[in-house]
C-alpha positions as CSV (number, residue, x, y, z in Angstrom):
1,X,26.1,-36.6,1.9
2,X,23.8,-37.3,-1.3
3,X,21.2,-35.5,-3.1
4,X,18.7,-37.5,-1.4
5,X,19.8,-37.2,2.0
6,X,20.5,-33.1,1.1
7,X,16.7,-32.8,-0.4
8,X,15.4,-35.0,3.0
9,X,17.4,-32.5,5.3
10,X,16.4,-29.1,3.2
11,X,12.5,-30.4,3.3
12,X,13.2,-30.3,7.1
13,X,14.6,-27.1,7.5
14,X,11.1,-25.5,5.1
15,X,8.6,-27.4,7.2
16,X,10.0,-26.3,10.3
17,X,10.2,-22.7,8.7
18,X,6.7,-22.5,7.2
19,X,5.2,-25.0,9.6
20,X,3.7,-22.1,11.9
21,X,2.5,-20.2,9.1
22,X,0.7,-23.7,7.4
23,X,-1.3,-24.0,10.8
24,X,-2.3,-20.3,11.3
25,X,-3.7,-20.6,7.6
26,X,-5.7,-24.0,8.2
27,X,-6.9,-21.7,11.4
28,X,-8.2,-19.0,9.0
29,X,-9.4,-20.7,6.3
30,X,-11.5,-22.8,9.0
31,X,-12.9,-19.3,10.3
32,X,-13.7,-17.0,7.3
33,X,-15.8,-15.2,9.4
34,X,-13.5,-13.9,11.6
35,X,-11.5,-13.3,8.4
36,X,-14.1,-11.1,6.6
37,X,-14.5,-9.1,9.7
38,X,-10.9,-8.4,10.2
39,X,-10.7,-7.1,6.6
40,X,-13.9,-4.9,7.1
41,X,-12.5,-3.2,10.0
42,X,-9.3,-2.6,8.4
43,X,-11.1,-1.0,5.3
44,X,-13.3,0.8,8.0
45,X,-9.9,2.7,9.5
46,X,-8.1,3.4,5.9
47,X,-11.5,4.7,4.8
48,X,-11.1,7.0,8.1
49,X,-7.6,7.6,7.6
50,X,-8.3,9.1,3.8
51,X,-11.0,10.7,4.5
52,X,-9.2,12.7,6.6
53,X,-5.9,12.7,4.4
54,X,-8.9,14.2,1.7
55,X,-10.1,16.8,4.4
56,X,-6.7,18.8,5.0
57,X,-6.5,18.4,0.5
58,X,-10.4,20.3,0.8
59,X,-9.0,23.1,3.2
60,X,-5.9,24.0,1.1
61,X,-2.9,21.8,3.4
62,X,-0.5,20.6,1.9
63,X,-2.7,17.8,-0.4
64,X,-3.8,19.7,-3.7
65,X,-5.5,18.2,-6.4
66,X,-3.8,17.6,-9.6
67,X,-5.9,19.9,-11.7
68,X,-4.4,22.7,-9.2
69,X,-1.2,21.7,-9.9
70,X,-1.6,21.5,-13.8
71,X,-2.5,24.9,-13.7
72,X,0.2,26.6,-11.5
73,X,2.2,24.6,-13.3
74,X,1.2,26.1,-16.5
75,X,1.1,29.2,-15.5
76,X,4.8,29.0,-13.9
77,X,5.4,27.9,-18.0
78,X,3.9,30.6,-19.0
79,X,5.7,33.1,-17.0
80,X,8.8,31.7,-17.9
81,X,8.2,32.0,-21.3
82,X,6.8,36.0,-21.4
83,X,9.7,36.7,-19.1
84,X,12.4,35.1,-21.8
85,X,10.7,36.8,-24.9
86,X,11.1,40.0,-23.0
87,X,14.7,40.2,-22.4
């Protein structure tokens, strides 16, 4: 078998591969409608999902914020440090 013949047989093999996905995008991209409201009710349920992710954050769960976490942290430091200079 040649290049040629290789290259005609390996074109083959990727059309038949990406053939499904070529005529499901020609599908979209004739419908951007439908598109742009798929993607606004996806962004509608992660903006639910954070907002609750935020919530349990709010009412001390496990979600902190990261100023909270600078300070214990800094004050975990700072014990450390008085407890060394004491022994």
């Amino acid at each position: 078998m040649g290049y040629g013949e290789a290259k005609k047989l390996l074109l083959e093999k990727i059309d038949a591969y990406f053939g499904p996905a070529r005529v499901r995008r020609k599908e979209l991209a004739a419908n951007p409608q439908q598109v742009e409201e798929v993607l606004k009710r996806g962004a509608q349920k992660a903006r639910a999902e954070a907002q609750q992710t935020m919530a349990l954050g709010a009412r001390g769960g496990r979600y902190e914020s990261a100023e909270r976490r600078v300070m214990v942290a800094c004050a975990d430091s700072e014990r450390h440090r008085s407890a060394a200079l004491r022994r």
